[in-house]
N, C-alpha and C positions, 0 to 999 in steps of 0.2 A: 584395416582392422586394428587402429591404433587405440591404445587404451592407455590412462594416466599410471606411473607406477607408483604404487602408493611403499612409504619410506620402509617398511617394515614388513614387507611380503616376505622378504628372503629368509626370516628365521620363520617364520612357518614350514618352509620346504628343508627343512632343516633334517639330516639323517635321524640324529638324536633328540627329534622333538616330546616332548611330553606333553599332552593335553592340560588343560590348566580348569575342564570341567570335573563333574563327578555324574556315576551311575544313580539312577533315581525310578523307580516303580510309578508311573504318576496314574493319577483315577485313570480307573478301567484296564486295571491289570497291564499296562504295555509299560517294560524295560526299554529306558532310555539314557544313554549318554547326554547331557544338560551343561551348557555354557550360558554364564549371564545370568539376570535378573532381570522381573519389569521394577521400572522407575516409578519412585514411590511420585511423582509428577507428569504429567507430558503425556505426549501419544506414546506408548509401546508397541511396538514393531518386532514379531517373530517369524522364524522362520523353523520349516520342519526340513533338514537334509533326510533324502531319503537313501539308503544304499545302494551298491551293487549286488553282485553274489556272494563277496564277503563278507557281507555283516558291519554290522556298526562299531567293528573293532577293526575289520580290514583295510589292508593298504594305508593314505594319507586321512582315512574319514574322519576323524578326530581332530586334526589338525586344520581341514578345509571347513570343520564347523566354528573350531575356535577364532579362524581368519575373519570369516563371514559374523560373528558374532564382532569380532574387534572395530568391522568396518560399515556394514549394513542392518544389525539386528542389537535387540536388546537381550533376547532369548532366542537359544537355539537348541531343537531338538532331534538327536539320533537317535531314532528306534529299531531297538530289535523284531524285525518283522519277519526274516524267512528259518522259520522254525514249522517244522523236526527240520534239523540240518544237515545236512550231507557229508557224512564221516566225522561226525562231531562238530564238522565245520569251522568258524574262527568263534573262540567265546561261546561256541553255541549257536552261534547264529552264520545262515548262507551256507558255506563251501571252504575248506580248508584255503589258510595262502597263498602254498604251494599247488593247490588244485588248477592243472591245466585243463581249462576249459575249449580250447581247438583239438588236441587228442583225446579228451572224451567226451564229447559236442553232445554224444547219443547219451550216455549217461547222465548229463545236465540237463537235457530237456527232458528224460523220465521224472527227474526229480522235481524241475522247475511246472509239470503238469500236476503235479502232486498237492502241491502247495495251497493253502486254504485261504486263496486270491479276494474271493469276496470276503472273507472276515481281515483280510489285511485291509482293504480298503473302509467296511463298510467299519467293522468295530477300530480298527487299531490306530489307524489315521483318522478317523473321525474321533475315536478319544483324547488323538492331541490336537485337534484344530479344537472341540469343547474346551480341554486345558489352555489352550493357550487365551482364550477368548474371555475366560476365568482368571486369569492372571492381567485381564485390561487391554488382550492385541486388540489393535482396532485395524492393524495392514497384518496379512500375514501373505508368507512366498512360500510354494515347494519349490524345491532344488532333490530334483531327482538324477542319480547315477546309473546308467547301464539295466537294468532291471528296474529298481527306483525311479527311473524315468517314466515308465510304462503306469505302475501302479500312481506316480505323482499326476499324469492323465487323468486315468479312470476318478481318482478324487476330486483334482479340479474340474473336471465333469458333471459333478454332483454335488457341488459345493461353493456356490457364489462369492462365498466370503475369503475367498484363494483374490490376493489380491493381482496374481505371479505367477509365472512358472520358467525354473533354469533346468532344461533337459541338457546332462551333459552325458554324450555317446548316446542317443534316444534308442529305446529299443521296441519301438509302440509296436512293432512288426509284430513281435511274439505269442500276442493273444491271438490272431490269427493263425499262425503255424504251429502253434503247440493245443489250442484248445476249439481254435475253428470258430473265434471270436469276430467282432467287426478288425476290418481292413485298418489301418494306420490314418488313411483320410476317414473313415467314417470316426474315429477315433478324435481327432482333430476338431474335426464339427463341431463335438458337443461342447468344446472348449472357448470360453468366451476371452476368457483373462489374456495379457499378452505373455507371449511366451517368445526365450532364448533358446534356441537351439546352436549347441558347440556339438561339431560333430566334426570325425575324424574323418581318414582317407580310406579306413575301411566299411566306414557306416555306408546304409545305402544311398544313393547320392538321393534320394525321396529327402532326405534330411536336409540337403544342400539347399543354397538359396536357389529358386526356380524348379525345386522339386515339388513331386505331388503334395507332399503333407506339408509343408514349407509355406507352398501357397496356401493350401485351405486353411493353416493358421493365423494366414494374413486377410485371409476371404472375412474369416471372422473379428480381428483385431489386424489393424491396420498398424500395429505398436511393434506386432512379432517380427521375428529377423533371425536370421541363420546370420552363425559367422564360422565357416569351417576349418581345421587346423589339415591342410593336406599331406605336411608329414608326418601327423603322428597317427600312432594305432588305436585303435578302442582301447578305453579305458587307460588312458595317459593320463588323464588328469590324478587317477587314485595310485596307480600302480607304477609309472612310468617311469626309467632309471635317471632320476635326477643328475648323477656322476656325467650325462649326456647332453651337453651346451646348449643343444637344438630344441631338446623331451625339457629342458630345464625352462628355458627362455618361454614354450609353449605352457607348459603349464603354468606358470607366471600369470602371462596373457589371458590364461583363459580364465583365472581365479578374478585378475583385475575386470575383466567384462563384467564378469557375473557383479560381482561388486556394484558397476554403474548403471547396471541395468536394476539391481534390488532397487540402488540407493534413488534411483530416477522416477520409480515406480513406489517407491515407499514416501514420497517426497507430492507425487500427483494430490489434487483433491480428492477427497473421496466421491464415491459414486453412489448419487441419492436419489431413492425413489419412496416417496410418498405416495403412498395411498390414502384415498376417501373418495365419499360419495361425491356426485357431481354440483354438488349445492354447498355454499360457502361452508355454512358452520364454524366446525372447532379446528379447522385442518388451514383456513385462507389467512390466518395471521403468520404461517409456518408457510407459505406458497409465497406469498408479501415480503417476508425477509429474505428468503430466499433470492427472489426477482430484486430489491433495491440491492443486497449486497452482490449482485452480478453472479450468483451462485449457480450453477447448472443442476440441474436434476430432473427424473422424470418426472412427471404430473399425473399418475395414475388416479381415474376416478372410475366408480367400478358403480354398476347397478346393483339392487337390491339381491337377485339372484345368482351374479358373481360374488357377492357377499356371501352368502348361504354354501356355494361352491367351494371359497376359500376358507372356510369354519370347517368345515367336513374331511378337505384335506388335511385341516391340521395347518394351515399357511399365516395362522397372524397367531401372534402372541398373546394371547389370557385373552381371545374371543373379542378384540376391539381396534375399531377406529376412531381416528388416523392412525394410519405406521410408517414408521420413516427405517426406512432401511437403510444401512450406511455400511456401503461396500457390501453388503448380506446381511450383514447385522441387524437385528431391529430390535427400533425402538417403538415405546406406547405411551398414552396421556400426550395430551394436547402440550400441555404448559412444560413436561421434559423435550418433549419435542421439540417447541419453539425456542425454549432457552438455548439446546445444542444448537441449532439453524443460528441463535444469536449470537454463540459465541464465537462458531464457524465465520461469520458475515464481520465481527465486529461490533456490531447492533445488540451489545450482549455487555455491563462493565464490565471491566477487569478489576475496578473497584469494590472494595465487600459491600460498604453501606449502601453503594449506587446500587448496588444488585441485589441488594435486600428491599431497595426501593422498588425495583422491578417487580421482584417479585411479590412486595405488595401488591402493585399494579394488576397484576394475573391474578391473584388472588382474590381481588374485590373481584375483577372483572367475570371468574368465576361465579363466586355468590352472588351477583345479581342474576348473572344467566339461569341462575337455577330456581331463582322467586319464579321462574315462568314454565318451570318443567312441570307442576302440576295441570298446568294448563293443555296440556300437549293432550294427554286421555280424556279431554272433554268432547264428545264427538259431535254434541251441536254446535254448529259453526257461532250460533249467535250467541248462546251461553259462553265457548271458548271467548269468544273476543270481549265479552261484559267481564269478563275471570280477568285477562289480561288487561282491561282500563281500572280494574281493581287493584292490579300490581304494580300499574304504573304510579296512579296515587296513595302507596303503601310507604308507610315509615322508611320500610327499607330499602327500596327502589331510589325513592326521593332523598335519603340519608347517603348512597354510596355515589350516587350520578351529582348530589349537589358536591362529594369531597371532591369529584374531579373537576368540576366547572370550578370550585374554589382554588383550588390547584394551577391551573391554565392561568385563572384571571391573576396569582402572582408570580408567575414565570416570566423573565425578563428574557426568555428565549424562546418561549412559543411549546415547548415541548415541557414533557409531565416530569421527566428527572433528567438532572445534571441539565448541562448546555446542548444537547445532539441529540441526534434520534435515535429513540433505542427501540426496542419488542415491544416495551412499555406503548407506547404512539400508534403501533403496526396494529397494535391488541385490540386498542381502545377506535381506532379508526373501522377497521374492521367489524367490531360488534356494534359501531353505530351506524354504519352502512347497512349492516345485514337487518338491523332492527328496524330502519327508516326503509327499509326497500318494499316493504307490504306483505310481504312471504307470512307473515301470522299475523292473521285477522284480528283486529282492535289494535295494531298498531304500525302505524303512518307515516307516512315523511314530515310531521308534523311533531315527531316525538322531542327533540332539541329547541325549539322554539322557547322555552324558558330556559334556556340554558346559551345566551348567545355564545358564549367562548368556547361551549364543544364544539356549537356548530362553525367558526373559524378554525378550532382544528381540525376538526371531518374534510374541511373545505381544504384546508394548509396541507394535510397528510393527501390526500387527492390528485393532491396540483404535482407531487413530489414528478418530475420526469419519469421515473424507469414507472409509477406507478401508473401516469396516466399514460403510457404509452402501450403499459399491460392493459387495461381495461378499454382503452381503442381495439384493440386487436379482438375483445371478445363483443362486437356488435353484435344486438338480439337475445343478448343473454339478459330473457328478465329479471332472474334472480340478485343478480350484478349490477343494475342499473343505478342504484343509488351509491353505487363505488365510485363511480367519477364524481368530480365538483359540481356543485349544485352552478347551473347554468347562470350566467350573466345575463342579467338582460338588459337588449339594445332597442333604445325607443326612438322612432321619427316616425314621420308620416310614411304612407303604403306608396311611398315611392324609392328610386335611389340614393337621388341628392347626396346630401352631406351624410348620411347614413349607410352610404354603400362602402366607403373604404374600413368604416368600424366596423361592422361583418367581417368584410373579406378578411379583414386582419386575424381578429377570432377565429374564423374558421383555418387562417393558415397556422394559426399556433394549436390547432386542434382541440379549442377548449368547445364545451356545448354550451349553446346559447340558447336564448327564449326573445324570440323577434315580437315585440308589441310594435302593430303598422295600426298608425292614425291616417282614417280615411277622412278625404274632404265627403259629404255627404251635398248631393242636390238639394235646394231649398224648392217647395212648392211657389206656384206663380203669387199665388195671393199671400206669400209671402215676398214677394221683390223679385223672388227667383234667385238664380249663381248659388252659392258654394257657399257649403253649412262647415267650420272645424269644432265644432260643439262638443265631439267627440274626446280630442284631445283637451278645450281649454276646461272642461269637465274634470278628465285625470290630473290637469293639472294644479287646480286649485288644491286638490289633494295632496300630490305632490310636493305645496309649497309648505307644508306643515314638518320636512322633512329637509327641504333646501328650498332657500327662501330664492334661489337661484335658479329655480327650476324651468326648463327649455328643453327643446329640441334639437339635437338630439339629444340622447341623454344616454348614461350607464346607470344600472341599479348592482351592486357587486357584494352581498351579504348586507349587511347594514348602511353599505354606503351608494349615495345618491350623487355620480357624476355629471354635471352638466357644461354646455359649452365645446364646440365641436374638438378643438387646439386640446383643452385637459382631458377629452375622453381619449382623445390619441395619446397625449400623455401618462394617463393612467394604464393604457390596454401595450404600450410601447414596454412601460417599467416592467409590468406583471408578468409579460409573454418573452421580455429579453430583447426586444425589440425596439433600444432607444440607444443604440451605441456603445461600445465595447469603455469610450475614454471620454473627457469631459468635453474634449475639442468636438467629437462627434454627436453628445450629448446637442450641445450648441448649435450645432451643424442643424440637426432635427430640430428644432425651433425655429430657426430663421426660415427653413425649407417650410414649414408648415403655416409659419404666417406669409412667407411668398405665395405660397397657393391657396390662405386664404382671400386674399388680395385680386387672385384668378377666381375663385368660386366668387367672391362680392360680384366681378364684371358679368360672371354668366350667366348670374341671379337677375344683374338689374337688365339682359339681354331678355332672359327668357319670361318673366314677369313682368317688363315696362309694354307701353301702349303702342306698339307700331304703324306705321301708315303701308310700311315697306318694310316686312319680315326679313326679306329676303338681302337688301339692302341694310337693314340691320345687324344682319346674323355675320355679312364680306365685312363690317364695319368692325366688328368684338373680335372675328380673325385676324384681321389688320395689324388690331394694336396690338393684340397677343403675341403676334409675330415679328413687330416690329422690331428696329434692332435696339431699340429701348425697352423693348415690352418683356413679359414676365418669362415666356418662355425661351425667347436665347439664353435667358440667366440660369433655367433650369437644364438647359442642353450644354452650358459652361461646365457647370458644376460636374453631369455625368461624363464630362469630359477627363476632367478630373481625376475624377473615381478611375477611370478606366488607365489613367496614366499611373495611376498609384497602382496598377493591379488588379483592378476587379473586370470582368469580362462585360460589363456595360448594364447587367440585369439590376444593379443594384444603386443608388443615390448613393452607397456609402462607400461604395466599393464592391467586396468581400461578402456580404452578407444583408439580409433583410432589414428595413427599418419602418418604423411607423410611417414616414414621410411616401416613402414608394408608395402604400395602399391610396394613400391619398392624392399621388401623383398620379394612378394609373386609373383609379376612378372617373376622375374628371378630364381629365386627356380622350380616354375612350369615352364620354360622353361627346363631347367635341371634337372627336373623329366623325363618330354618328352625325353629327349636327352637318358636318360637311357634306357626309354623303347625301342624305336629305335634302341639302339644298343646292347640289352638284356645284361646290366648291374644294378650294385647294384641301389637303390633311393640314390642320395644324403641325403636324409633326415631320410631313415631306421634304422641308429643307433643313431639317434637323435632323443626321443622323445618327447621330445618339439618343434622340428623345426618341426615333423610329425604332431601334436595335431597342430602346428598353423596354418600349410598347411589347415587344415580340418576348423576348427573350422574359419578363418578368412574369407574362402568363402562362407561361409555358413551366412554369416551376410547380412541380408535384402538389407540393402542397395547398397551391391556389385552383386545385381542379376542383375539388368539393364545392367551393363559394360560385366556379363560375359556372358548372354545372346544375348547379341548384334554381328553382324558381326566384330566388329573393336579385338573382342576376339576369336569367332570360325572361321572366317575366312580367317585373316590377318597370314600369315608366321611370322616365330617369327626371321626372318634373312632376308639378302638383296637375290636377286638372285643372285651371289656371292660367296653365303658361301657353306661350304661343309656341313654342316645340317641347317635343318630347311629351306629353300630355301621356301617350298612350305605350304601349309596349313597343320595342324598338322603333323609335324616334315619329312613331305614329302621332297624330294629334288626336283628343279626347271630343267628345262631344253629346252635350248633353243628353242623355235617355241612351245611353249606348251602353251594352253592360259592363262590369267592372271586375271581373272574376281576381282580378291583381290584388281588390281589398281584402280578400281573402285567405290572408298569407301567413298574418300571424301565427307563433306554434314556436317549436324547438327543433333547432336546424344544429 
């Protein structure tokens, strides 16, 4: 039970102390003892002590407020709550000083049943959590004493925005034995917040740690914790004869807990729950900040008649969504919303002019949304969507969306203000997603097309990690579908080949792709007969208006046109992270990938050249592959390597994925296949590292998607053409036979 001693505790326990607050009436009628101010800056941080039987002049209470104001609060407030009081009581308030409450036990609880329980809680403490929430708390603790304790329950009970609670001496028992209320645990329940409980050797040991109510506090909040003081008596902390080394040292102690326990709890992030409906809207650019700055909160999205439900109780503020609640508190409007989440996250300047830029930003982004809200009561769907191709080519639609593309196109950072991403990016990414996604008729994914530099930021803000890792997790959500990057696509023939390790790759960096597969197509007899590519040199001539370079495979990636097997790995290597952490590794990926194109050249001229003797051929490309000249010891050296440096064998680099593995692991397991087909040795059998990485690199979570999917069980790993592999696992193709593999094309 050790706690820090902080320098200055001991003049608080001081015989002769003087409060250094003043008496104050605050809205709603309750008398209050007041320390502190909020800070004309900053979060402000209050606290309500609540008393014992003595009233908010009894005992140390003035003095444990002034403490707690010096160390954990900005404002502190002691209210006069147990009125009419018991023989004038102290000030007025509770039970006189002198009043021994163990000789006349019977007379304290007549009086303590008497007491106007709900208007203490419902009006009196509820006026000062309004007050304090009005003065700017945005954390606010009860610290309840002896009776205060009980009533500091019942409030944080009914009242979310309790960030806290320091029960010292807890008396929750009382409403049960004086008024025939819930139990102590049923009491505890309703309490979400963490709570301290200090409690002495005569409290019931239900207070203790491993007590009943001890535990249900923790049932509920996993934060709560009992620390109990077994030498002292109830209420030592207010009243206990300091002159007593032991009562002194304790009370110390128990002042310094409460203190770390505020200051650790006033210090937590806040706790935020956003509400909106289940459909992007005004609320996913505030859901977006959230998720990139690692921010926790809940994601409440409520149906139309939960809606209706929470209007009626009275539960959202001025009848609108989104609400973001923060810690209870709520807030409303989209664009106050998202600036709090930005300045919460960072994603928000702390610069004036930057944040007057932002807020430009939100505020175009506004009025354009709203050229289309006449559109929305249009109920013929075909009129609606003629209204909306009207707003897209209106003055103003074209006037706010060309300042942003002009914007972008001179950014030497990619983003709409300062160098970094701000709400500004999240806004603007956001409303082009939702607008491209097809959710209102007359407009398309087709809407940024004259605007190529949104569409790189749509694609840029897309790609961010925490954002496509959120929008992977929500598969099947139509509405959300144009939130991820507008897909890559990877062009070869409708076979494996040299196109199977660029898939696989993509698919293990999790980006979405668009597989165009060029089929060989049969020629009729009376045309020669064999095999039509009409198909691709068709796309291609097209193609060459675009890269004069244009081949198989190939990348198409927003306006750019990849080709050449080496730079689409290079390109999908950089994009994905996937090309080496250092320049030595950089390099490393180069040489490794023209070594194996050196292996792909041989297996090409194996499985495409004229044989007499397939089978003779196929022991002969094993041979050299394995010889101890040939390409594969050198790639079995290398993972040797890796594996001496550290890496467990799955990786060419070591430590981590690279371009080069997809492309090693491709053509390897083609020419495993080829072995077993023609019942010869593994390529990889006297290699056991090239063995261990066969194994060990499929087997990595993120290569299940690619290898489970049709474009890998079954796509032929050759053209129809070749003398193996023609057909689906290492089958041979033959003419008039059907081809369902052509049919593969799509978005994988």
């Amino acid at each position: 039970m050790a706690s820090p001693l902080l320098p200055d505790t001991q003049s608080y326990l001081c015989a002769t102390y003087v409060g250094k607050g003043h008496e104050e009436t605050v809205p709603g009628g309750v008398q209050c003892y007041i320390v502190g101010r909020s800070p004309h800056d900053g979060p402000c941080r209050g606290v309500v002590l609540l008393p014992d039987i003595r009233g908010f002049q009894g005992g140390r209470i003035r003095a444990v407020a002034d403490f707690l104001a010096r160390y954990t609060a900005d404002i502190v407030l002691v209210p006069k709550l147990l009125a009419p009081p018991l023989d004038r009581g102290t000030q007025g308030d509770g039970v006189p000083e002198d009043f021994d409450d163990v000789d006349q036990q019977d007379r304290l609880h007549a009086w303590l049943r008497l007491l106007p329980w709900k208007e203490c809680v419902d009006h009196k403490i509820h006026s000062l959590l309004v007050h304090l929430k009005a003065l700017g708390a945005s954390k606010i603790a009860l610290v309840g004493c002896g009776v205060g304790g009980l009533l500091a329950t019942l409030a944080a009970a009914t009242n979310p925005t309790v960030s806290c609670l320091c029960l010292i001496s807890p008396s929750l028992h009382l409403l049960e034995l004086l008024l025939g209320g819930p139990s102590p645990e049923a009491l505890a329940a309703r309490v979400s917040s963490p709570v301290l409980l200090l409690s002495a050797r005569d409290d019931s040991r239900t207070y203790w740690p491993g007590g009943t109510v001890t535990d249900t506090f923790r049932q509920r909040n996993l934060e709560s914790r009992s620390e109990p003081f077994a030498e002292m008596r109830r209420g030592f902390v207010l009243h206990g004869e300091l002159h007593n080394a032991t009562v002194h040292r304790d009370v110390r102690q128990a002042l310094e807990l409460a203190v770390v326990f505020l200051k650790e709890h006033f210090r937590k992030p806040p706790k935020l729950r956003l509400t909106y409906f289940s459909i992007p809207g005004r609320a996913e650019m505030t859901r977006l900040t959230l998720i990139v700055g690692g921010v926790a909160f809940e994601d409440r999205r409520v149906t139309r008649g939960q809606w209706e439900e929470m209007k009626s109780r009275g539960d959202v503020t001025v009848q609108q969504l989104p609400m973001l609640e923060v810690d209870g508190h709520k807030l409303c409007q989209s664009k106050a919303i998202v600036r709090y989440a930005g300045r919460l996250t960072g994603l928000y300047p702390s610069d004036p002019f930057l944040g007057a830029e932002v807020d430009m930003v939100l505020d175009m982004l506004f009025d354009r949304l709203q050229l289309f809200t006449p559109t929305v009561s249009i109920e013929n769907p075909l009129a609606a969507a003629t209204s909306r191709q009207t707003v897209l080519k209106s003055d103003g639609f074209c006037r706010l969306t060309g300042f942003f593309e002009d914007r972008l196109c001179h950014s030497a950072s990619g983003f709409l203000v300062g160098g970094r991403l701000t709400v500004a990016d999240i806004a603007l990414y956001a409303d082009h997603s939702a607008l491209c996604g097809g959710w209102l008729d007359g407009i398309d994914e087709k809407l940024l097309e004259p605007y190529p530099n949104l569409q790189r930021h749509r694609n840029f803000i897309a790609s961010l990690p925490a954002i496509k890792v959120h929008y992977v997790k929500v598969q099947g959500d139509s509405l959300r579908a144009k939130f991820k990057p507008d897909p890559i696509v990877i062009g070869y023939w409708s076979i494996q080949g040299l196109g199977a390790g660029l898939r696989m790759m993509a698919m293990y960096a999790g980006a979405p792709i668009r597989v165009e597969n060029f089929k060989l197509t049969e020629k009729p007899e009376e045309e020669g007969g064999g095999f039509s590519g009409k198909e691709w040199f068709t796309e291609k001539a097209a193609m060459k208006l675009r890269n004069p370079l244009s081949n198989l495979p190939f990348l198409i990636d927003g306006e750019l046109v990849i080709c050449q097997s080496n730079a689409c790995y290079a390109y999908l290597g950089r994009k994905f992270g996937l090309w080496g952490d250092t320049p030595l590794e950089q390099i490393l990926c180069e040489e490794l990938l023209g070594e194996l194109s050196d292996l792909k050249s041989l297996n090409s001229a194996f499985v495409y050249g004229q044989h007499d003797d397939v089978l003779g051929a196929a022991a002969q490309l094993l041979a050299k592959l394995t010889h101890k000249n040939g390409i594969l010891p050198k790639i079995d050296a290398t993972l040797r390597e890796s594996t001496e440096k550290g890496g467990a064998g799955a990786f060419l680099l070591g430590t981590h994925a690279s371009a080069p593995d997809f492309a090693l692991w491709t053509i390897l397991h083609q020419l495993q296949v080829m072995a077993r087909v023609f019942d010869l040795p593994s390529p990889s059998s006297t290699f056991p590292h090239l063995d261990v990485f066969m194994r060990l690199f499929a087997a990595q979570p993120e290569n299940s998607k690619y290898l489970d999917s049709p474009l890998h069980t079954q796509l032929p790993f050759n053209n129809k053409t070749a003398c193996f592999g023609s057909a689906p696992d290492g089958a041979t193709f033959h003419p008039g036979m059907p081809a369902p593999f052509d049919q593969l094309s799509g978005l994988y």
